[in-house]
Structures are given as C-alpha cells and as structure tokens.
Gaussian input, Z-matrix of N, CA and C with variables (Angstrom, degrees):
# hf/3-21g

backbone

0 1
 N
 C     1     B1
 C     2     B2     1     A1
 N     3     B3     2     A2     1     D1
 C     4     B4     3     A3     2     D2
 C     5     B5     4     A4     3     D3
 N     6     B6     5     A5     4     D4
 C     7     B7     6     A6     5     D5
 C     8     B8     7     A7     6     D6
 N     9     B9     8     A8     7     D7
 C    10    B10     9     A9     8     D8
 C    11    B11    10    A10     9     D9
 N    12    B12    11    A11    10    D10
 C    13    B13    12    A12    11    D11
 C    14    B14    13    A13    12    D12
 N    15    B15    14    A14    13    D13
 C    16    B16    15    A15    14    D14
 C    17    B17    16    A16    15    D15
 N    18    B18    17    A17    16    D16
 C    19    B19    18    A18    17    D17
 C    20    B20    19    A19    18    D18
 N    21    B21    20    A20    19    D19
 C    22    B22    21    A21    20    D20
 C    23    B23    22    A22    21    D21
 N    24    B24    23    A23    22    D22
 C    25    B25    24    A24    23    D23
 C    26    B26    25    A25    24    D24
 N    27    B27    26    A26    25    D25
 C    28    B28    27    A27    26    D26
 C    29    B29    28    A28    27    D27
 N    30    B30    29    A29    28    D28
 C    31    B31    30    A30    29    D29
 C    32    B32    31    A31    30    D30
 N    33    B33    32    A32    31    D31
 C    34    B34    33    A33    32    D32
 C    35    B35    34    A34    33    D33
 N    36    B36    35    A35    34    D34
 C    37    B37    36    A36    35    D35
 C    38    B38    37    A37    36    D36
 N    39    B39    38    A38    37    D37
 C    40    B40    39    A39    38    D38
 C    41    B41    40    A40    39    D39
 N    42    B42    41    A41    40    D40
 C    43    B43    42    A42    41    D41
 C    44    B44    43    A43    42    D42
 N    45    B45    44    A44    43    D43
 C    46    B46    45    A45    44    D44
 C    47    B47    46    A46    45    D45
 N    48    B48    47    A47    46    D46
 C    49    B49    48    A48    47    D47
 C    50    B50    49    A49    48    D48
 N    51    B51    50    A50    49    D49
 C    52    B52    51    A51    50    D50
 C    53    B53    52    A52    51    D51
 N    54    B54    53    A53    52    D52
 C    55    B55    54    A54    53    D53
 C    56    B56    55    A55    54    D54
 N    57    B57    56    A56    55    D55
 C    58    B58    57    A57    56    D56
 C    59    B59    58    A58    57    D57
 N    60    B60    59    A59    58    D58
 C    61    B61    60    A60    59    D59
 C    62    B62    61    A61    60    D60
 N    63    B63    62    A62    61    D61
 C    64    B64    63    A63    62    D62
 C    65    B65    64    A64    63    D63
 N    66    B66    65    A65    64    D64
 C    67    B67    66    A66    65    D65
 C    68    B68    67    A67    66    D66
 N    69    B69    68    A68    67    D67
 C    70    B70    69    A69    68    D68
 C    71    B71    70    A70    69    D69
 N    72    B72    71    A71    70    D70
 C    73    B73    72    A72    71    D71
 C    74    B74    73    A73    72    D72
 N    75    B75    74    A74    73    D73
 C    76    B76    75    A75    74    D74
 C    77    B77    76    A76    75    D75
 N    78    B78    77    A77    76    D76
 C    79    B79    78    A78    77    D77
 C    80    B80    79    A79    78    D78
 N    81    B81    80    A80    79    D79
 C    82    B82    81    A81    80    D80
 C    83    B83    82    A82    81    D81
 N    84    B84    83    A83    82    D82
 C    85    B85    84    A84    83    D83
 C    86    B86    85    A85    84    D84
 N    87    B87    86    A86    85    D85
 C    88    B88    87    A87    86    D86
 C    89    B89    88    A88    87    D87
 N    90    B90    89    A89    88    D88
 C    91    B91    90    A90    89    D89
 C    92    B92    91    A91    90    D90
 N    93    B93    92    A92    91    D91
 C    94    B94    93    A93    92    D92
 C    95    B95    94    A94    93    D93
 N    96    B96    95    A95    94    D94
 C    97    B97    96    A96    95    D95
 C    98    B98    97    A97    96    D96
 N    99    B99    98    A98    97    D97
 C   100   B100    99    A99    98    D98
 C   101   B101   100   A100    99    D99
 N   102   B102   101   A101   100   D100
 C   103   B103   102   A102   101   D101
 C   104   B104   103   A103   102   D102
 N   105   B105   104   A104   103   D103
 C   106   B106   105   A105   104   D104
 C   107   B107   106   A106   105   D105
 N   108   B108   107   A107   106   D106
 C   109   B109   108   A108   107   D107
 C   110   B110   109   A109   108   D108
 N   111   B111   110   A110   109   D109
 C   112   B112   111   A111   110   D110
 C   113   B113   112   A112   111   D111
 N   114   B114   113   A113   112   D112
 C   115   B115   114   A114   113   D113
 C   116   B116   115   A115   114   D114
 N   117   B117   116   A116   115   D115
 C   118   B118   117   A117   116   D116
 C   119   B119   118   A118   117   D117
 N   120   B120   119   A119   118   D118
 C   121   B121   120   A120   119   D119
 C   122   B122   121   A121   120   D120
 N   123   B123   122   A122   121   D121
 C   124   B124   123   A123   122   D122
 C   125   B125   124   A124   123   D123
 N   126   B126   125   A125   124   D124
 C   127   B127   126   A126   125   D125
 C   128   B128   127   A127   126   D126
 N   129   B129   128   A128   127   D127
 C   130   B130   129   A129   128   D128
 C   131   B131   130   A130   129   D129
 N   132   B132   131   A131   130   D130
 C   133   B133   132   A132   131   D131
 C   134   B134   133   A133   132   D132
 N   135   B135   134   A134   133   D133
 C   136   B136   135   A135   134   D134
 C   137   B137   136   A136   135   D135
 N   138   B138   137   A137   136   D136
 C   139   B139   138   A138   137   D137
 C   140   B140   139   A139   138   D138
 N   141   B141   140   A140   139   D139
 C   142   B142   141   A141   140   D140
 C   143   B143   142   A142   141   D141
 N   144   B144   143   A143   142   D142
 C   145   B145   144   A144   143   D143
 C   146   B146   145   A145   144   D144
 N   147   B147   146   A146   145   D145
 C   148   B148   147   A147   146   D146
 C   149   B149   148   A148   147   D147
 N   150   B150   149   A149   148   D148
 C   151   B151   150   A150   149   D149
 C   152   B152   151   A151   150   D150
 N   153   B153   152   A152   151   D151
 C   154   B154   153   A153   152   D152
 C   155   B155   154   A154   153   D153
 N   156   B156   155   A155   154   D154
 C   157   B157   156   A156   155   D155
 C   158   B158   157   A157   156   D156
 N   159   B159   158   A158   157   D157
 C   160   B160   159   A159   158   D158
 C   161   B161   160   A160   159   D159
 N   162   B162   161   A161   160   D160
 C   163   B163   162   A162   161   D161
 C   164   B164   163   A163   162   D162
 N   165   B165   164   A164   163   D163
 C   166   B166   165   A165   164   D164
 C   167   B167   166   A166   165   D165
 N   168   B168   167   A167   166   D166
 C   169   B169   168   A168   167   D167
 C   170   B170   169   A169   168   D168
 N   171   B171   170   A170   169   D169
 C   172   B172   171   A171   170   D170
 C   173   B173   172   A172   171   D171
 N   174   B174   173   A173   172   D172
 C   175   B175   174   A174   173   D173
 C   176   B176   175   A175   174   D174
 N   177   B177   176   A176   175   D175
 C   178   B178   177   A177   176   D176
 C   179   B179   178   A178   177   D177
 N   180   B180   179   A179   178   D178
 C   181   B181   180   A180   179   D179
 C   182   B182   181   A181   180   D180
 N   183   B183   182   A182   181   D181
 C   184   B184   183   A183   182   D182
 C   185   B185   184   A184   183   D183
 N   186   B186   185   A185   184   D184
 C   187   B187   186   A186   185   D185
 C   188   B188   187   A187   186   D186
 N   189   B189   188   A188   187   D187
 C   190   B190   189   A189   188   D188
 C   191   B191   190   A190   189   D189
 N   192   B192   191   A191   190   D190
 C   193   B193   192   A192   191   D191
 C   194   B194   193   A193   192   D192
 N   195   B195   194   A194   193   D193
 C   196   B196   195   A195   194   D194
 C   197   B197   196   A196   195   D195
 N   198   B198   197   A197   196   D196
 C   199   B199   198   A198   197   D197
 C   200   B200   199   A199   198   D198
 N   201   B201   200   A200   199   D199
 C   202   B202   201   A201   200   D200
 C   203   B203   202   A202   201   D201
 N   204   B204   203   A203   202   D202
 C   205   B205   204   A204   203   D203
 C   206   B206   205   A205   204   D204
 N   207   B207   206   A206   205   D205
 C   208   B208   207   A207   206   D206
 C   209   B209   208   A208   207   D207
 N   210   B210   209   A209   208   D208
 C   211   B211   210   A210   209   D209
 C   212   B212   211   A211   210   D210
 N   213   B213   212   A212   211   D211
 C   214   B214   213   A213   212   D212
 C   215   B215   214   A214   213   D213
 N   216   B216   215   A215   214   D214
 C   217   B217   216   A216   215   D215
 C   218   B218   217   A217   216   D216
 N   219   B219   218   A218   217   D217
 C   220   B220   219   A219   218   D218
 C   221   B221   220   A220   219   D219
 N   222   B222   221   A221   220   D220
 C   223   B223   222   A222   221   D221
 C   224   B224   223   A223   222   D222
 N   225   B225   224   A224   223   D223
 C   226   B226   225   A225   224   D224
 C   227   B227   226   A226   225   D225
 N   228   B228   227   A227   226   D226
 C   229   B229   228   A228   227   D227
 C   230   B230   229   A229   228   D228
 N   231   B231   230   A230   229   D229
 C   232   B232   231   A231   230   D230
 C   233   B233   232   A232   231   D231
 N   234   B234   233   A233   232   D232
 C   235   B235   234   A234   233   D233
 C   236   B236   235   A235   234   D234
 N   237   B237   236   A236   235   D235
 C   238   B238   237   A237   236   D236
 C   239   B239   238   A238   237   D237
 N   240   B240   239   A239   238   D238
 C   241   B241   240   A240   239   D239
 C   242   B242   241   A241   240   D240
 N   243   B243   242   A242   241   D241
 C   244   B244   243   A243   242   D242
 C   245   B245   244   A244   243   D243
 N   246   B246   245   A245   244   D244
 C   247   B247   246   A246   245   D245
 C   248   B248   247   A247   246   D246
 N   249   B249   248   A248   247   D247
 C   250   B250   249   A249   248   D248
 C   251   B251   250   A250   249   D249
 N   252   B252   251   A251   250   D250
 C   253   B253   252   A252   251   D251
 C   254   B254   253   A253   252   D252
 N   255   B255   254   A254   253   D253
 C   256   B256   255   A255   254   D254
 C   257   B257   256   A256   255   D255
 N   258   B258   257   A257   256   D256
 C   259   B259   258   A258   257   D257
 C   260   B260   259   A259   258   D258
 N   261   B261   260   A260   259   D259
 C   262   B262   261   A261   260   D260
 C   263   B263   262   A262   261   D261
 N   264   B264   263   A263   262   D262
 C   265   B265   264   A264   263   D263
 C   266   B266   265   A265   264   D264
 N   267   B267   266   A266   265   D265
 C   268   B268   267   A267   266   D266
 C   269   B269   268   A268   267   D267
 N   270   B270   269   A269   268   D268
 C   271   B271   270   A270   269   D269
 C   272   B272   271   A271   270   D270
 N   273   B273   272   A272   271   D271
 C   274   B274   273   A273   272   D272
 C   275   B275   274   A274   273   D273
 N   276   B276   275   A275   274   D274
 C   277   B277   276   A276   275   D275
 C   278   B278   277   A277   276   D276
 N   279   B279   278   A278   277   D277
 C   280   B280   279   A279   278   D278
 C   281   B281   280   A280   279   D279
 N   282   B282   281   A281   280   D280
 C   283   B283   282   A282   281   D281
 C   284   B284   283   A283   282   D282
 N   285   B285   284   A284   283   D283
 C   286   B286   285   A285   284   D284
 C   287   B287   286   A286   285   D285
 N   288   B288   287   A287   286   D286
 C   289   B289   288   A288   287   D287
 C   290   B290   289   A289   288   D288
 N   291   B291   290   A290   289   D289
 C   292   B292   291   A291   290   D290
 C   293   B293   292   A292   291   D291
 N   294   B294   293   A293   292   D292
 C   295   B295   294   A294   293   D293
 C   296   B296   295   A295   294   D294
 N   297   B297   296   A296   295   D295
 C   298   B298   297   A297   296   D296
 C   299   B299   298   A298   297   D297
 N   300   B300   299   A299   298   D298
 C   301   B301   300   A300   299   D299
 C   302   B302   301   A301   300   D300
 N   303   B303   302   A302   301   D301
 C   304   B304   303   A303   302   D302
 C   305   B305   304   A304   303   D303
 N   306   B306   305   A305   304   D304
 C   307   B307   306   A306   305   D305
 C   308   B308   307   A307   306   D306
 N   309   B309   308   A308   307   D307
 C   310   B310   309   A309   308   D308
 C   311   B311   310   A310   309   D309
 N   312   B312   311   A311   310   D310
 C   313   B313   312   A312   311   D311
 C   314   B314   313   A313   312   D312
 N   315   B315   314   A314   313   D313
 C   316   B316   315   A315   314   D314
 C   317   B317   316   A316   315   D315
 N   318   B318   317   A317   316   D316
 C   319   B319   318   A318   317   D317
 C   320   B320   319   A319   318   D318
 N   321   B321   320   A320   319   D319
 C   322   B322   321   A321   320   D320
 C   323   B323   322   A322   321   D321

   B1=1.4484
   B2=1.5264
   B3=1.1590
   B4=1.6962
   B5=1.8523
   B6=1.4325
   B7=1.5918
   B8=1.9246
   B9=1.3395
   B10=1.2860
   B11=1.8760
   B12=1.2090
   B13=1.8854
   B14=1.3326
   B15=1.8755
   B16=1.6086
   B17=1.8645
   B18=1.1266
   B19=1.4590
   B20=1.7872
   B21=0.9220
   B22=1.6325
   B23=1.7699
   B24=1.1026
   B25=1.4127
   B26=1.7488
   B27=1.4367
   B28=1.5440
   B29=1.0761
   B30=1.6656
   B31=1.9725
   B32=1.6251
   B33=1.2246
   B34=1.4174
   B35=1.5627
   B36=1.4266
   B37=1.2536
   B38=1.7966
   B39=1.1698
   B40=1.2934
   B41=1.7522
   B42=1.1831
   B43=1.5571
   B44=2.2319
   B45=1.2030
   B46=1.9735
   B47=1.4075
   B48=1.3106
   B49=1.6253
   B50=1.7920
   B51=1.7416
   B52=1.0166
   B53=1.9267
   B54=1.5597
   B55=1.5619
   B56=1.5983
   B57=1.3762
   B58=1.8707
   B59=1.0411
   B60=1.2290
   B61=1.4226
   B62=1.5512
   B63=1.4722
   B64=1.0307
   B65=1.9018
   B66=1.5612
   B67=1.9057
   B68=1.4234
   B69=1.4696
   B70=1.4545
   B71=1.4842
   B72=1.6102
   B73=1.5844
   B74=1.6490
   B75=1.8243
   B76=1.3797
   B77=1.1909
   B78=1.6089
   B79=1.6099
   B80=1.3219
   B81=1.8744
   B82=1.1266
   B83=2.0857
   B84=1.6097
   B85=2.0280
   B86=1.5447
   B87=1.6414
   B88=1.3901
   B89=1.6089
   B90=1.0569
   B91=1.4148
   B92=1.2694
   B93=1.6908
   B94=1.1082
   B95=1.5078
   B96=1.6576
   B97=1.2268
   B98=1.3823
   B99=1.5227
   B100=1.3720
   B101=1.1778
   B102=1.5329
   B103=1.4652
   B104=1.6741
   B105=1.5551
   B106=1.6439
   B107=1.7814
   B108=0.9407
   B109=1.4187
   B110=1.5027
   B111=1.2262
   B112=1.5067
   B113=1.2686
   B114=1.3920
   B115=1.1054
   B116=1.8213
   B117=1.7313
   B118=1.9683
   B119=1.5426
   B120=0.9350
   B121=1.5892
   B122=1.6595
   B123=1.0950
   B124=2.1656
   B125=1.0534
   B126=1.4875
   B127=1.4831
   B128=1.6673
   B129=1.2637
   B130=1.3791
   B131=1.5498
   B132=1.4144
   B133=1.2822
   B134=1.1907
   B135=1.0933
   B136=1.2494
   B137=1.6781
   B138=1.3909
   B139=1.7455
   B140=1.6603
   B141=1.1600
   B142=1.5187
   B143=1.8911
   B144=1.3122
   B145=1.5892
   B146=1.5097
   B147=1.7559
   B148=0.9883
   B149=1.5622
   B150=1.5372
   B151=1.6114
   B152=1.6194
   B153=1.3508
   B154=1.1888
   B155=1.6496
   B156=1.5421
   B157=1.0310
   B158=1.9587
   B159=1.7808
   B160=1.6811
   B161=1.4835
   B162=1.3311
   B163=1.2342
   B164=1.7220
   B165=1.3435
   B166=1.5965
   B167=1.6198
   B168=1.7459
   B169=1.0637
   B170=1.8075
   B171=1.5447
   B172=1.3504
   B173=1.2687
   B174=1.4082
   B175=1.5271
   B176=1.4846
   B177=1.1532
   B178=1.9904
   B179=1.0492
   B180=1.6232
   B181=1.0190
   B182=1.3656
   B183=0.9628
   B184=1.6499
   B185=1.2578
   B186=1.1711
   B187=1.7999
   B188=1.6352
   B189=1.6358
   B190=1.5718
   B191=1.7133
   B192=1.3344
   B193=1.5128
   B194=1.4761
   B195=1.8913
   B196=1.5688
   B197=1.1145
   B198=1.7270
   B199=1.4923
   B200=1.4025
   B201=1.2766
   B202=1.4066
   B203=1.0974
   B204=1.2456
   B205=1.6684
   B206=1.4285
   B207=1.3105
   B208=1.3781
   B209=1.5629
   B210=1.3208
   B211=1.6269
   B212=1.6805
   B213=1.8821
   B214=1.3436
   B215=1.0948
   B216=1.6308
   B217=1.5872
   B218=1.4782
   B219=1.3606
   B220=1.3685
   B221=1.3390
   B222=1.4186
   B223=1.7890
   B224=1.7631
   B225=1.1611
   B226=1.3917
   B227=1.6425
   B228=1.7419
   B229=1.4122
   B230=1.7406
   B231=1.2296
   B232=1.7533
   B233=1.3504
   B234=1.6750
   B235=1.1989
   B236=1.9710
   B237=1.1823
   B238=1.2291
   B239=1.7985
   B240=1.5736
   B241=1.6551
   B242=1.2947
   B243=0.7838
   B244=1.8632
   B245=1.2325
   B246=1.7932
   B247=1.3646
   B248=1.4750
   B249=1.2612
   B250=1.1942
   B251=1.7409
   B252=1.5738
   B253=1.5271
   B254=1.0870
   B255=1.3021
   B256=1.2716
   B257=1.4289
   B258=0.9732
   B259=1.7139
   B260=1.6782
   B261=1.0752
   B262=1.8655
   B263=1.5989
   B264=0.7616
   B265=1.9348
   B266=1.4473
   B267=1.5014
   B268=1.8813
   B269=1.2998
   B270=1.4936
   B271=0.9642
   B272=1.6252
   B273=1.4706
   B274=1.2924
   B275=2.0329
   B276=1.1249
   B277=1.5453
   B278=1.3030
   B279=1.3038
   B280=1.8393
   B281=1.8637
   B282=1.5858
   B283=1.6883
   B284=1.4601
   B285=1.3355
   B286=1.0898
   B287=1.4170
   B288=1.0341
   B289=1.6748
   B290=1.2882
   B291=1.6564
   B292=1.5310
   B293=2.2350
   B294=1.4989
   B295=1.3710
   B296=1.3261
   B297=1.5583
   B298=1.5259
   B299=1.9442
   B300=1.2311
   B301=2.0351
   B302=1.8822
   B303=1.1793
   B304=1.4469
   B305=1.3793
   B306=1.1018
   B307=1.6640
   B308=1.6400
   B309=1.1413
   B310=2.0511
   B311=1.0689
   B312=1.0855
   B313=1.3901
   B314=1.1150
   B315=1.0357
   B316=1.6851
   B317=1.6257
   B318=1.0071
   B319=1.4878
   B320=1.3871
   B321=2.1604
   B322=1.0296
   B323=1.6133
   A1=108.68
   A2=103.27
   A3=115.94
   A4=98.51
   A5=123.30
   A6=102.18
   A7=86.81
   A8=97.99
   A9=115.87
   A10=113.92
   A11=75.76
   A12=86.67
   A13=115.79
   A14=94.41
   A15=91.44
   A16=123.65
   A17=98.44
   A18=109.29
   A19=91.19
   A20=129.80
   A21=135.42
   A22=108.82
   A23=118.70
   A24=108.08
   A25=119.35
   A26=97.22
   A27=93.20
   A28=100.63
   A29=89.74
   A30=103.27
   A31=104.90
   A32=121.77
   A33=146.39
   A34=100.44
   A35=142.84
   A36=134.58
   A37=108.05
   A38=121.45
   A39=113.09
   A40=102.22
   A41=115.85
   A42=99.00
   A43=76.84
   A44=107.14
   A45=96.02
   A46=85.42
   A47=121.03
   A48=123.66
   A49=129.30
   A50=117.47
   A51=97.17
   A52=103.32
   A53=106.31
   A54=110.48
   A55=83.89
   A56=132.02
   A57=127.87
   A58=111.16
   A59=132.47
   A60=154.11
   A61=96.33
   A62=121.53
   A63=123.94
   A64=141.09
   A65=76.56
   A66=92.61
   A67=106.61
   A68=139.70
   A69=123.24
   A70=116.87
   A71=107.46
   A72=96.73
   A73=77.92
   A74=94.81
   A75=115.91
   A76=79.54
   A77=144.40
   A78=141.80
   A79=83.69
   A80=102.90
   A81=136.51
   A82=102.44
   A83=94.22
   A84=90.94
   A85=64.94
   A86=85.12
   A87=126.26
   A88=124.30
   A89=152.80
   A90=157.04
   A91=114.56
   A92=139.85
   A93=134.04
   A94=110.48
   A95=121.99
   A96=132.96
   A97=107.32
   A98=140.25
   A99=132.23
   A100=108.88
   A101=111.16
   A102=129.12
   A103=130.32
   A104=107.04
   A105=69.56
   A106=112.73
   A107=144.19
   A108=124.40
   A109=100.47
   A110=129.47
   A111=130.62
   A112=120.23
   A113=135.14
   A114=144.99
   A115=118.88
   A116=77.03
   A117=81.55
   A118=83.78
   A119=126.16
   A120=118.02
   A121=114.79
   A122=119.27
   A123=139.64
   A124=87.42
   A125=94.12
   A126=136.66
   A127=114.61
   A128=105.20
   A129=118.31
   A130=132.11
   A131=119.01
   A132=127.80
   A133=131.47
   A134=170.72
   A135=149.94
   A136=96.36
   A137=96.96
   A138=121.36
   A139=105.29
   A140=110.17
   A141=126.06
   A142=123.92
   A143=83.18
   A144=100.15
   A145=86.80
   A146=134.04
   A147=130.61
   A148=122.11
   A149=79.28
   A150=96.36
   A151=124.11
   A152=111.70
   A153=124.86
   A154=127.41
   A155=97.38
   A156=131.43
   A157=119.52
   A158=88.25
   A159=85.50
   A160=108.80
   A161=136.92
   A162=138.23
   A163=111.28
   A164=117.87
   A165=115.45
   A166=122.22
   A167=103.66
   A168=88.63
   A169=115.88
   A170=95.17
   A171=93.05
   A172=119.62
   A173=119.73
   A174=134.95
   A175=105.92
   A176=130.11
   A177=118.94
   A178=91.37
   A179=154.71
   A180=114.51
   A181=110.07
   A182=129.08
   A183=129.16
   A184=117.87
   A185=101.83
   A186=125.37
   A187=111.43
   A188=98.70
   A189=124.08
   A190=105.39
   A191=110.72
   A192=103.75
   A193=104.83
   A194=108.69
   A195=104.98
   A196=124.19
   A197=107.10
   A198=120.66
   A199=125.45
   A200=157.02
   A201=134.83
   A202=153.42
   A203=162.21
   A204=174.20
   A205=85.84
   A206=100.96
   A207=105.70
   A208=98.85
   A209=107.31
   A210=125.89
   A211=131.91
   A212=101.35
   A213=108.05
   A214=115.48
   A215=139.65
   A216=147.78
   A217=94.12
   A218=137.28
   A219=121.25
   A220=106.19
   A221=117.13
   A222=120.12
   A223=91.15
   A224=93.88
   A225=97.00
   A226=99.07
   A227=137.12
   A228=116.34
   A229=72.24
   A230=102.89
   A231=117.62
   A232=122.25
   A233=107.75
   A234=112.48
   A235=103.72
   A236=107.21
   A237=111.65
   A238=98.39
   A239=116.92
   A240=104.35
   A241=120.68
   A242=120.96
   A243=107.47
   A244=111.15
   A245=115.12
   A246=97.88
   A247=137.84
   A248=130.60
   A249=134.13
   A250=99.12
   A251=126.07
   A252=125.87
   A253=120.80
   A254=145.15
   A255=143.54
   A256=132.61
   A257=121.66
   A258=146.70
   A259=118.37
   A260=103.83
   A261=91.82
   A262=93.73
   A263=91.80
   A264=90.33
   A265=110.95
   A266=111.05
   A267=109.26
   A268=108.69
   A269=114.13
   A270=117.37
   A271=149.59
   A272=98.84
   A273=105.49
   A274=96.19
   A275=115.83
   A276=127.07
   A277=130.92
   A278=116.71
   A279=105.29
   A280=92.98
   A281=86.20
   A282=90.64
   A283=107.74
   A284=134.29
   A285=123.28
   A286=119.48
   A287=104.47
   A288=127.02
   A289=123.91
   A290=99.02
   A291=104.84
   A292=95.48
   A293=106.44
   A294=108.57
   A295=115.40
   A296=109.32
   A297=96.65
   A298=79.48
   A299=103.42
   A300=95.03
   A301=93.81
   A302=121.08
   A303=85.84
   A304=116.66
   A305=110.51
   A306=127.45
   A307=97.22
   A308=113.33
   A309=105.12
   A310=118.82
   A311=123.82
   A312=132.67
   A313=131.57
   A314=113.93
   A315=115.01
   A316=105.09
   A317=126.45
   A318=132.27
   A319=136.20
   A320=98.96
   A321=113.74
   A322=107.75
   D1=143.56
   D2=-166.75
   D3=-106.23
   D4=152.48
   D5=174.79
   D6=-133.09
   D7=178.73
   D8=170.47
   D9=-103.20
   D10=154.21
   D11=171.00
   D12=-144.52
   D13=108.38
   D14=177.32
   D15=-116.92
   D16=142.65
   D17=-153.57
   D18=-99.73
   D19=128.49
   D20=174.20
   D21=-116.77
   D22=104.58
   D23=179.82
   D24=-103.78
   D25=108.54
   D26=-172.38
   D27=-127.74
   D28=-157.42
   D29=-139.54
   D30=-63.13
   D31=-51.27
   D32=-175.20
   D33=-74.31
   D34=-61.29
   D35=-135.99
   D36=-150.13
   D37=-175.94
   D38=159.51
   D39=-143.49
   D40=145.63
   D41=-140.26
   D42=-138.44
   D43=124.92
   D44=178.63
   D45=-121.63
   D46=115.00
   D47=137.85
   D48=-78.75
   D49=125.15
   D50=170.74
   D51=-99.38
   D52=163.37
   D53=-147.91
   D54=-132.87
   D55=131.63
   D56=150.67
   D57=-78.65
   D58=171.23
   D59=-138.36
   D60=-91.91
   D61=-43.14
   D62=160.15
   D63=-62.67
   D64=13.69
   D65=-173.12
   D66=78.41
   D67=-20.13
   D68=172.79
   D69=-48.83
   D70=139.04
   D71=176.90
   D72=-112.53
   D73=152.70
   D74=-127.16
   D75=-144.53
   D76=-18.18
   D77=155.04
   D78=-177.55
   D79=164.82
   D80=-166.94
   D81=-143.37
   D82=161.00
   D83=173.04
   D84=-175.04
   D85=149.33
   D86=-177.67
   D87=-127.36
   D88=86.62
   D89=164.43
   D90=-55.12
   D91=118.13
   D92=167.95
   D93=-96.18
   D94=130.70
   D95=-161.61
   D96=-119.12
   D97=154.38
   D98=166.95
   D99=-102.10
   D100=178.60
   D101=160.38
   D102=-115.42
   D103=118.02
   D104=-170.60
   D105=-89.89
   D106=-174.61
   D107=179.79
   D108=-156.01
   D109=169.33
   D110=-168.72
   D111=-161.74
   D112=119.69
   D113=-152.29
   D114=-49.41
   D115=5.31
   D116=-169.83
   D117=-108.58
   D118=3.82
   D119=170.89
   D120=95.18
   D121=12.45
   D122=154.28
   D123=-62.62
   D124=147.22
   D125=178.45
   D126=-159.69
   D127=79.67
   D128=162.70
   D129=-75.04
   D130=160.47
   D131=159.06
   D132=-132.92
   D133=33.86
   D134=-64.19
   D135=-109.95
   D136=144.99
   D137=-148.36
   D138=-80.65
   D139=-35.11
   D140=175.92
   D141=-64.31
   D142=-28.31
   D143=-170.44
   D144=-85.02
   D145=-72.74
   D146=154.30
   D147=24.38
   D148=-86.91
   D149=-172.19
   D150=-67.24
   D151=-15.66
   D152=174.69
   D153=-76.92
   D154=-43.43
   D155=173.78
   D156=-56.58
   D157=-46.96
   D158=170.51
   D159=-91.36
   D160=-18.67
   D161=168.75
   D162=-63.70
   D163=-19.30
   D164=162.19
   D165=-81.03
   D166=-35.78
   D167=-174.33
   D168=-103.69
   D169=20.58
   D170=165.38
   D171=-102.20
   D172=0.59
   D173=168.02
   D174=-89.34
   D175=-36.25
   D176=169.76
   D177=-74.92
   D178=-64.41
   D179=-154.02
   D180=-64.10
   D181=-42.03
   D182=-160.23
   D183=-70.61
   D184=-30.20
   D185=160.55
   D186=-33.55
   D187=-47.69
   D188=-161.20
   D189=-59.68
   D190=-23.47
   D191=-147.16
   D192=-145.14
   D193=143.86
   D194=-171.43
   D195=-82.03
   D196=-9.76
   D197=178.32
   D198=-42.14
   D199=129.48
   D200=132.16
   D201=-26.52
   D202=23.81
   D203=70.97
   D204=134.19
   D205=133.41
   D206=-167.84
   D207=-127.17
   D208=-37.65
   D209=151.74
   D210=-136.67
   D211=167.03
   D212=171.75
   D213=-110.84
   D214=157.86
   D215=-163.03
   D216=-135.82
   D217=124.90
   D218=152.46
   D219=-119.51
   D220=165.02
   D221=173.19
   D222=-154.51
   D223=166.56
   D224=-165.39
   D225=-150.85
   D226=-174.49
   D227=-146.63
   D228=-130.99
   D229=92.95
   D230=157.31
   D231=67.11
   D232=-106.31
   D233=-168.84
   D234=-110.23
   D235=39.88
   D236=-157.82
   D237=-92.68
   D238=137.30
   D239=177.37
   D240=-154.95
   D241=156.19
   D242=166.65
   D243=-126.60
   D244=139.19
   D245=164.35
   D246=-69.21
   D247=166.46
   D248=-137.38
   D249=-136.66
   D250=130.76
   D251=150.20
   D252=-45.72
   D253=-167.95
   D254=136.31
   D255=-78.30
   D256=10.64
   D257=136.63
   D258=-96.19
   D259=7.14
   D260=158.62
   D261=108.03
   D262=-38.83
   D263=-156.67
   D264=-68.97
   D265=136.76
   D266=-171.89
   D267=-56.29
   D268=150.15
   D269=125.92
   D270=-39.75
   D271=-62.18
   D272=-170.80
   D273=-148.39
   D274=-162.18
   D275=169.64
   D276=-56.43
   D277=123.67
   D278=-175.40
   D279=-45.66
   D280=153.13
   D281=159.87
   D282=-103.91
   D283=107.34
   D284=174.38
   D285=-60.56
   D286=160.11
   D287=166.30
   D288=-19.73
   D289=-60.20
   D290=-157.19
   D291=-97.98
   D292=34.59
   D293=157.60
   D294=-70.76
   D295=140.48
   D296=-164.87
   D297=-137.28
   D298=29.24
   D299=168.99
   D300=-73.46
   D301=-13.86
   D302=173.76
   D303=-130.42
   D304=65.89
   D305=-174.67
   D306=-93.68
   D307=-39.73
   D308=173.07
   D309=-71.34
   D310=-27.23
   D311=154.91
   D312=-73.65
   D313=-18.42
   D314=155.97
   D315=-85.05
   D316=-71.14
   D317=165.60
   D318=-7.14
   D319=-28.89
   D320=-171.22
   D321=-107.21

C-alpha cells in the first residue's frame, strides 16, 4: 500500500498529513509560523522559514509511517506569493493575503 502526503501551507502554521489509500490519516506534524504586519497595512512572511518549516514537517510525518508515498498534495493560503529569481529562489517575503498596501488602488 502506497499513502499520500498532504502538506497545506497556511497563514498561521504549516500542517503535513500523511493519508492511506483508504482515507486513514496514518500521522500528522504541525509547524507554527508568524505574521509580521505594519501599521501601513504589510503583511509579510518570510519565504525561507516557509520553506523550511514544511520541509520539517514533511519529514516527521513521513518519519511516522512504513508506508511508501506514492504521492504529494500541496495547498497554500490564497493569494499569498513571493517573488521569485529565475532559478526559483525568493526574492524577498511572501506577501501575504491579508496585505492591504493596495486597497487604494483597488478602491480607485
């Protein structure tokens, strides 16, 4: 039997369940993440931590279980992004979602 491993990366945490074929979840790991936020209405994350963060907790869970991973699931919290080099690697801080530097500009 082969299982899945799905990694959900949100606003607060990064959370990897592995799942069997039969839908049992079969272990779980949880990462708690911050936000930073700023009176001008930014909402950062920083992209590195991110990535570290789900790369730990997709190794305890997987750690957890004798199964083989047969697949990966990711989801991520909306409109959330960072820019990117041309090899992948950020630039700078996800911008989360709940950035509101361009609410006048939308507004307008």
């Amino acid at each position: 039997m082969t299982a899945v491993i799905a990694v959900d990366l949100g606003t607060t945490g990064v959370k990897a369940g592995v799942w069997s074929e039969d839908g049992r979840l079969l272990a779980e790991a949880y990462r708690r993440r911050g936000v930073r936020q700023g009176a001008d209405g930014f909402a950062l994350q920083n992209a590195e931590e991110s990535w570290e963060l789900q790369r730990q907790a997709v190794a305890e869970a997987a750690r957890a279980i004798p199964e083989p991973i047969g697949a990966l699931v990711l989801t991520h919290q909306r409109g959330t992004f960072a820019p990117a080099d041309a090899t992948g690697r950020p630039l700078g801080d996800y911008i989360v979602w709940m950035d509101r530097r361009g609410a006048p500009i939308c507004d307008r």
